[in-house]
C-alpha positions in Angstrom: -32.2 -0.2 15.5 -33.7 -2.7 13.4 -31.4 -5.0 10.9 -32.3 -4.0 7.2 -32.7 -7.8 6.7 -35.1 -8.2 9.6 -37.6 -5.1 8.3 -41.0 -6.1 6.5 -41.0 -4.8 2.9 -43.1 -2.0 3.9 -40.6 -0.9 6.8 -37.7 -1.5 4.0 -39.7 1.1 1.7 -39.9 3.5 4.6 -36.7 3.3 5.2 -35.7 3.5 2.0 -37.0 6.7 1.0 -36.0 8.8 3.6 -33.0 8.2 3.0 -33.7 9.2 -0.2 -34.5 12.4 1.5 -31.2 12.6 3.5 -29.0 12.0 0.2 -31.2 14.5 -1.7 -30.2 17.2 1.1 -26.4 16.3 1.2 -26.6 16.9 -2.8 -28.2 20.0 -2.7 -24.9 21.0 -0.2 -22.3 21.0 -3.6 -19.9 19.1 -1.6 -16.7 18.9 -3.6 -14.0 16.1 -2.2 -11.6 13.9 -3.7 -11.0 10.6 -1.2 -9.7 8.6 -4.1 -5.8 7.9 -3.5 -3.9 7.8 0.1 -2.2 11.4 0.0 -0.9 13.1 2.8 -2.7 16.3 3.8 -1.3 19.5 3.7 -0.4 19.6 7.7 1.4 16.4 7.3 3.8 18.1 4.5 3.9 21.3 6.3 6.1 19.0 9.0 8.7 18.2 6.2 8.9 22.2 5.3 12.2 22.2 8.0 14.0 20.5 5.3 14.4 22.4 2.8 16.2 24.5 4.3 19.0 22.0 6.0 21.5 22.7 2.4 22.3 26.0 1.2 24.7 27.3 -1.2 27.3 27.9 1.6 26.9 23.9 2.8 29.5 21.6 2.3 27.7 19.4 -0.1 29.5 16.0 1.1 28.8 12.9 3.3 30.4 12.1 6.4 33.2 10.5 4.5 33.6 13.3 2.2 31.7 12.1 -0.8 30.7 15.1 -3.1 27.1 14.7 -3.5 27.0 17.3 -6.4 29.2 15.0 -8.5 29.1 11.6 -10.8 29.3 8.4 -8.4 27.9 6.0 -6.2 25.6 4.1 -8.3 23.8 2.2 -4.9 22.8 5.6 -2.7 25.5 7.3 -0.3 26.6 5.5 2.8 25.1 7.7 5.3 21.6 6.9 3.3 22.2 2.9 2.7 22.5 2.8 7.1 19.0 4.8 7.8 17.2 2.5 5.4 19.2 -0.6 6.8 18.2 -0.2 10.2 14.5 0.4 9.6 14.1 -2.6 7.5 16.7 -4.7 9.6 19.4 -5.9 6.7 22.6 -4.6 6.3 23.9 -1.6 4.0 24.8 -4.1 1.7 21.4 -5.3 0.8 20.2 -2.0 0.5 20.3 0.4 -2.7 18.8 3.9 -2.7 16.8 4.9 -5.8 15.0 8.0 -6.9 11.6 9.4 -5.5 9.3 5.8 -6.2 9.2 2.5 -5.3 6.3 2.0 -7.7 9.4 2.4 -10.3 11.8 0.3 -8.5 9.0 -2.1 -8.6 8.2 -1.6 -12.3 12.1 -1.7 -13.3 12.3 -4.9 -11.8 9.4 -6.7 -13.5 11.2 -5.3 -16.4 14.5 -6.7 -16.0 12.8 -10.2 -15.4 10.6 -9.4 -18.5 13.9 -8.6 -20.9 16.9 -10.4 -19.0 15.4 -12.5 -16.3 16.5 -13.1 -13.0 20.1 -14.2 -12.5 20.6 -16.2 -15.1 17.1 -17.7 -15.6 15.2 -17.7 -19.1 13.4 -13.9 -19.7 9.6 -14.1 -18.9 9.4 -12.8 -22.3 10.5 -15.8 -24.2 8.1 -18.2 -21.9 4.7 -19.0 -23.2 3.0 -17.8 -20.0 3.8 -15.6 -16.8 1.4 -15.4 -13.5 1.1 -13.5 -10.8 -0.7 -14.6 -7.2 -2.4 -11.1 -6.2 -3.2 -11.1 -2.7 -7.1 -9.4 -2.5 -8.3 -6.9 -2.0 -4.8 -5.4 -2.4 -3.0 -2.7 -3.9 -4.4 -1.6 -7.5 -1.0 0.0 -8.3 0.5 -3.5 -7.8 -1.8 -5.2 -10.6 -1.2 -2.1 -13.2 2.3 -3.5 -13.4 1.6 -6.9 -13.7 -1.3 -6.3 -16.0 0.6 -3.8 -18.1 3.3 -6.6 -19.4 0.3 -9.2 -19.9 1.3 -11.0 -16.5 -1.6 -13.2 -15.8 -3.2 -12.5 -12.4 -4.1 -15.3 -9.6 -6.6 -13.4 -6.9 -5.1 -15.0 -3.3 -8.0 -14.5 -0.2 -6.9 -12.6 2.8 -7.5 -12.9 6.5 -6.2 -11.8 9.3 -3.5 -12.9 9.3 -2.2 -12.2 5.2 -3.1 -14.4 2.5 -4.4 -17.9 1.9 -0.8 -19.6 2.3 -2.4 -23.1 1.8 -3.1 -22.1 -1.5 0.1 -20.1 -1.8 2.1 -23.1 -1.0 0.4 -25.1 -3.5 0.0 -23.3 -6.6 3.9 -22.1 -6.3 4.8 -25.6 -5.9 2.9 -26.7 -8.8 3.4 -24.2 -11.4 6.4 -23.0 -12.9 4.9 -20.5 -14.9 3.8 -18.7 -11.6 7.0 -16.3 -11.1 5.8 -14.0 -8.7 3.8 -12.8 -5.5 2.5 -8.8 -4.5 2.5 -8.4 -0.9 2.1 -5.5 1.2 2.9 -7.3 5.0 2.5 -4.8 7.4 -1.0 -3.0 7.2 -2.0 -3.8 4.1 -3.4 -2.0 1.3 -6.1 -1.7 1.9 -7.4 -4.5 4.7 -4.7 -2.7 7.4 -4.0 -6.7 8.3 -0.5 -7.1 9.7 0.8 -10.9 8.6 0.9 -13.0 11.4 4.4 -14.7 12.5 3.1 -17.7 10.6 2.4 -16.4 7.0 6.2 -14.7 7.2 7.5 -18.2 8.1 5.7 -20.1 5.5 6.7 -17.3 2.9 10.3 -17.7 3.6 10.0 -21.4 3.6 8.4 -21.4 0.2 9.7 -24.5 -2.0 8.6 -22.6 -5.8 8.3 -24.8 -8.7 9.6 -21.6 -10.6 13.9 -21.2 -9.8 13.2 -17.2 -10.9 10.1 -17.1 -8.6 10.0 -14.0 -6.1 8.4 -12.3 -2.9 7.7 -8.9 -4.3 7.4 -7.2 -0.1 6.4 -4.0 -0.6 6.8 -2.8 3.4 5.6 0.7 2.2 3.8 1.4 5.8 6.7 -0.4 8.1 6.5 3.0 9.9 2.9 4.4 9.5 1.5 3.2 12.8 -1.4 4.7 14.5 -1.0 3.8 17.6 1.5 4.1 20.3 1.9 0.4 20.5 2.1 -1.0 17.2 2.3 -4.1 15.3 5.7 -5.1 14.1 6.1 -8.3 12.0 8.5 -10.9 11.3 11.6 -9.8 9.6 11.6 -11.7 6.4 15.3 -11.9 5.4 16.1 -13.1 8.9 13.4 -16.3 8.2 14.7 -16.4 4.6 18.2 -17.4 6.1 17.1 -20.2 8.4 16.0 -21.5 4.9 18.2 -20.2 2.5 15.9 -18.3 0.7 17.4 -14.9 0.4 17.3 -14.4 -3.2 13.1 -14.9 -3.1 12.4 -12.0 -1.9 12.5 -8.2 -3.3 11.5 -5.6 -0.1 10.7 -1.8 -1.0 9.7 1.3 0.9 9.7 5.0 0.5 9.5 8.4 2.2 6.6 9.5 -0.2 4.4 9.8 2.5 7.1 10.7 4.8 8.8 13.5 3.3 7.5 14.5 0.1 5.8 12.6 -2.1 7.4 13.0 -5.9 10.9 14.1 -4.0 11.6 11.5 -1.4 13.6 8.8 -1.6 13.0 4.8 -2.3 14.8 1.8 -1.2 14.9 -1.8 -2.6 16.5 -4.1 0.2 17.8 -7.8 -1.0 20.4 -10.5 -1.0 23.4 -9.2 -1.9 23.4 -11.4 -5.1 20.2 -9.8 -5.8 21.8 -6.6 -5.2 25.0 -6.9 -7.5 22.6 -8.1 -10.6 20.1 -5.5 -10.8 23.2 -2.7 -9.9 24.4 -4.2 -13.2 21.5 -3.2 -15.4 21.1 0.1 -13.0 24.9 1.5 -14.2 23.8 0.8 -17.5 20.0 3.2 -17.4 21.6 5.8 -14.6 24.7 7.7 -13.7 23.1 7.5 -10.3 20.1 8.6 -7.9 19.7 12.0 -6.4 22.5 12.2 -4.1 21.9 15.7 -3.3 18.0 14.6 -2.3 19.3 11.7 0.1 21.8 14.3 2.1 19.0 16.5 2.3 17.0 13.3 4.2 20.0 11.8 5.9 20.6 15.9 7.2 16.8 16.4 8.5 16.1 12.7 9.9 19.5 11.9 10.5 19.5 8.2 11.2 16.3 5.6 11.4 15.3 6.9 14.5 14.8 10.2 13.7 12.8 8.7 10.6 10.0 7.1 13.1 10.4 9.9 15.7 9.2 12.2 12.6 6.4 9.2 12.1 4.7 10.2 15.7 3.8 13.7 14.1 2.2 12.4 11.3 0.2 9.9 13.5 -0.9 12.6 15.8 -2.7 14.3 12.5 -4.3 11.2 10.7 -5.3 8.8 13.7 -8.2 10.9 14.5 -9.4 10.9 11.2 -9.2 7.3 11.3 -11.5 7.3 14.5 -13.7 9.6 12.8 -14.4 6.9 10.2 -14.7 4.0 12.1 -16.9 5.7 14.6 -19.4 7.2 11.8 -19.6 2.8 10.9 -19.7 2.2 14.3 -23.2 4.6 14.8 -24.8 4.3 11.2 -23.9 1.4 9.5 -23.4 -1.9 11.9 -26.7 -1.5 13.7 -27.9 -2.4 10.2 -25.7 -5.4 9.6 -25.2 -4.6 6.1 -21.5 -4.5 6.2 -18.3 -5.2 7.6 -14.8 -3.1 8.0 -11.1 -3.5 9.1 -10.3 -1.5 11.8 -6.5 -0.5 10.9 -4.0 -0.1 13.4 -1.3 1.7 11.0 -0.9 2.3 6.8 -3.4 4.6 5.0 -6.6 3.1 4.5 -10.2 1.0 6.0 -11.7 -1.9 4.1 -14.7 -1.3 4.1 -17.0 -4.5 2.7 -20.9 -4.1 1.7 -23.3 -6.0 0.9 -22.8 -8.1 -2.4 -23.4 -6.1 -5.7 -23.5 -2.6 -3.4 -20.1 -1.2 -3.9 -20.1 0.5 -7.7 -23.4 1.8 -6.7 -22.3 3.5 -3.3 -19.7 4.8 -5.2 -21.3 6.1 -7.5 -24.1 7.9 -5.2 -21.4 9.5 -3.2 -19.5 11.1 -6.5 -23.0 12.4 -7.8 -22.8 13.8 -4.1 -19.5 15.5 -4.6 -17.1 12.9 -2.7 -15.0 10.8 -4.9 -13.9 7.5 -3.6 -11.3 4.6 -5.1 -13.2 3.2 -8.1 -15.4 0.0 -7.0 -13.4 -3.0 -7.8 -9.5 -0.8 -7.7 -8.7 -3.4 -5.1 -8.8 -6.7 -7.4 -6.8 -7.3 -10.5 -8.2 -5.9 -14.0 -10.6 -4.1 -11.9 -12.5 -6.5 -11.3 -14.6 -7.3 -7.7 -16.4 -10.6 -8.1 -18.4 -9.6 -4.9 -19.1 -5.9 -6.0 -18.6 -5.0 -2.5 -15.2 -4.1 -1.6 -14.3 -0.5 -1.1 -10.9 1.4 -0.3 -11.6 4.4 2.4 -8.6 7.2 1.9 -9.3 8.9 5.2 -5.7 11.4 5.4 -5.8 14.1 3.0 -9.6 15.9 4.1 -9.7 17.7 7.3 -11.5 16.5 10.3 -14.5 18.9 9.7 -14.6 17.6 6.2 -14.5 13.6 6.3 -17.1 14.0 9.3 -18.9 15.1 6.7 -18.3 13.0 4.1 -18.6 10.2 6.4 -21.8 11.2 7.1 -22.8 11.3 2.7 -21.0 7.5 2.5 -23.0 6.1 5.5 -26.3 7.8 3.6 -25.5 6.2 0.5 -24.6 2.6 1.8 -28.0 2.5 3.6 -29.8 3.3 0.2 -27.8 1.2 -2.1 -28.4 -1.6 0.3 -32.1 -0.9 0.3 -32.2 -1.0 -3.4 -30.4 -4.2 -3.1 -33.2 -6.2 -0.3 -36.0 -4.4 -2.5 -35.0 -6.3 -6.1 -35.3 -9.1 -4.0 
């Protein structure tokens, strides 16, 4: 198959309307599919069913130490809890406190406490003249809301392969004071899939910040969605922070939304254990305490951590052939062409998928006159804004097999046409 930037105008033409032709068909289907957000599909949430029924009235409602999880107490998440979470993220139960459902809150309530208190003792980000973010790209849309919703200017950071551009990391924390934070997703990233490479954890850890209240926001949300039976596993970042006394830099977070249930899960914020006592501080002042009743139900059904990724191997077995469905629908259709480029992910929830510059609102938009709805073009930079206009998220777990084949099929379509448009204005 001929490259679309090899083909003579006429032979771009050609090609251009019949695919015309092809998109015109998959319109006339009435194809109706929302691709826009990583949710679990139903099959993964049927595997969670089990545990709603490990409590009943007739339980005894306590943890192994006989804490009464129907009652006022334990501000920092029950014991049994603090040790499953530990172990997965490799800190003790010390560093760990158990929230509510969301680590998007936990997130959110800590960029608030910096914004109104600050950060152990440090001036409030409120009273400075000017706050900024390094945003890793494309990354996590989610991530820039926050940041963008308390007026937090946002620094776009390049990605590889191996994580973000730490040369440039290392200089602009180093320079700026005003620069008090960094989002980071480390193992499969939203949405690249890129696992940081043993040297971008070092360098993190070993970060000398200008700012004394600047912080690693490492939001490990996929430390246990692999798809694969040999996956990645990264650095542990507390254990590199240590070598350079760093511990307070760095905030980690995860979740069971996509584990468990999403909206009734549990979230975890692991940290230094100075970390730890301050925000508990402002947390027995907003709460009484967390769900305690939620976490038995978890700690009952998983157990202990490796329970938790046993559990993990189910939900790979129903999403990694989606992913393959994906990937090999590029594979055919769209790199013969050589009019884009895509990470192939080993674990998380999405595929980068890159076209050709100035392509990516209008693919978008030709696929949700089609009837599939994608991430907005440009979700993946801060203030939604792609400077490419090529970067789109793929959401491949909640539609069936059957159906992202087929969807697949309308987003390869409408990346040919789009990048015929493109070559033809030139």
């Amino acid at each position: 198959m001929k490259k679309l930037s090899e083909m003579t105008h006429e032979e771009l033409l050609a090609f251009k309307n019949e695919t015309e032709k092809q998109y015109l068909d998959f319109k006339s289907q009435g194809l109706h599919l929302d691709m826009s957000r990583g949710k679990p599909a139903p099959a993964q949430l049927d595997l969670t069913m089990p545990m709603l029924n490990v409590l009943s009235a007739d339980d005894t409602l306590s943890t192994e130490k006989g804490l009464d999880c129907r009652n006022y107490g334990v501000l920092d998440g029950i014991p049994e809890a603090k040790q499953m979470f530990a172990d997965v993220l490799g800190v003790k139960p010390e560093n760990i406190i158990v929230y509510g459902n969301s680590s998007l809150a936990i997130m959110f309530d800590t960029i608030t406490r910096a914004w109104t208190h600050g950060l152990l003792g440090s001036t409030p980000w409120s009273k400075l003249d000017k706050v900024k973010f390094l945003c890793p790209v494309p990354g996590y849309d989610r991530h820039f809301g926050i940041t963008q919703y308390y007026g937090i200017e946002m620094i776009n950071i390049p990605t590889d392969e191996n994580g973000p551009d730490m040369d440039m990391v290392e200089k602009l924390v180093s320079e700026d004071a005003s620069i008090k934070g960094i989002w980071c997703v480390p193992q499969y990233s939203n949405p690249t899939g890129v696992s940081y490479s043993d040297e971008v954890v070092k360098r993190f850890a070993a970060l000398k910040p200008k700012a004394e209240d600047f912080r690693i926001f490492w939001d490990n949300a996929y430390c246990i969605h692999h798809l694969t039976d040999s996956p990645k596993c990264i650095l542990n970042i507390f254990d590199e922070c240590k070598k350079n006394g760093t511990e307070n830099m760095v905030y980690e977070f995860m979740s069971t939304s996509k584990v468990s249930f999403p909206g009734a899960g549990v979230a975890v914020l692991a940290a230094s254990v100075e970390n730890v006592e301050y925000i508990k501080k402002g947390l027995g002042v907003s709460t009484i305490g967390f769900d305690k009743i939620n976490q038995l139900r978890h700690i009952r059904f998983f157990k202990n951590a490796e329970g938790l990724k046993n559990h993990m191997k189910l939900h790979k077995n129903i999403i990694a052939p989606k992913f393959a469905v994906v990937i090999d629908q590029l594979e055919k259709n769209i790199a013969p062409l050589g009019i884009a480029s895509w990470h192939n992910a080993e674990g998380g929830y999405f595929i980068s998928f890159d076209a050709m510059k100035g392509c990516a609102k209008r693919i978008v938009s030709l696929c949700k006159e089609a009837g599939v709805v994608l991430t907005g073009a440009g979700a993946t930079y801060p203030y939604g804004n792609d400077p490419d206009d090529s970067n789109i998220r793929i959401a491949p777990s909640y539609p069936t097999v059957e159906e992202l084949t087929k969807a697949m099929e309308l987003f390869c379509i409408c990346i040919k046409l789009a990048s015929a448009e493109k070559l033809l204005e030139k």
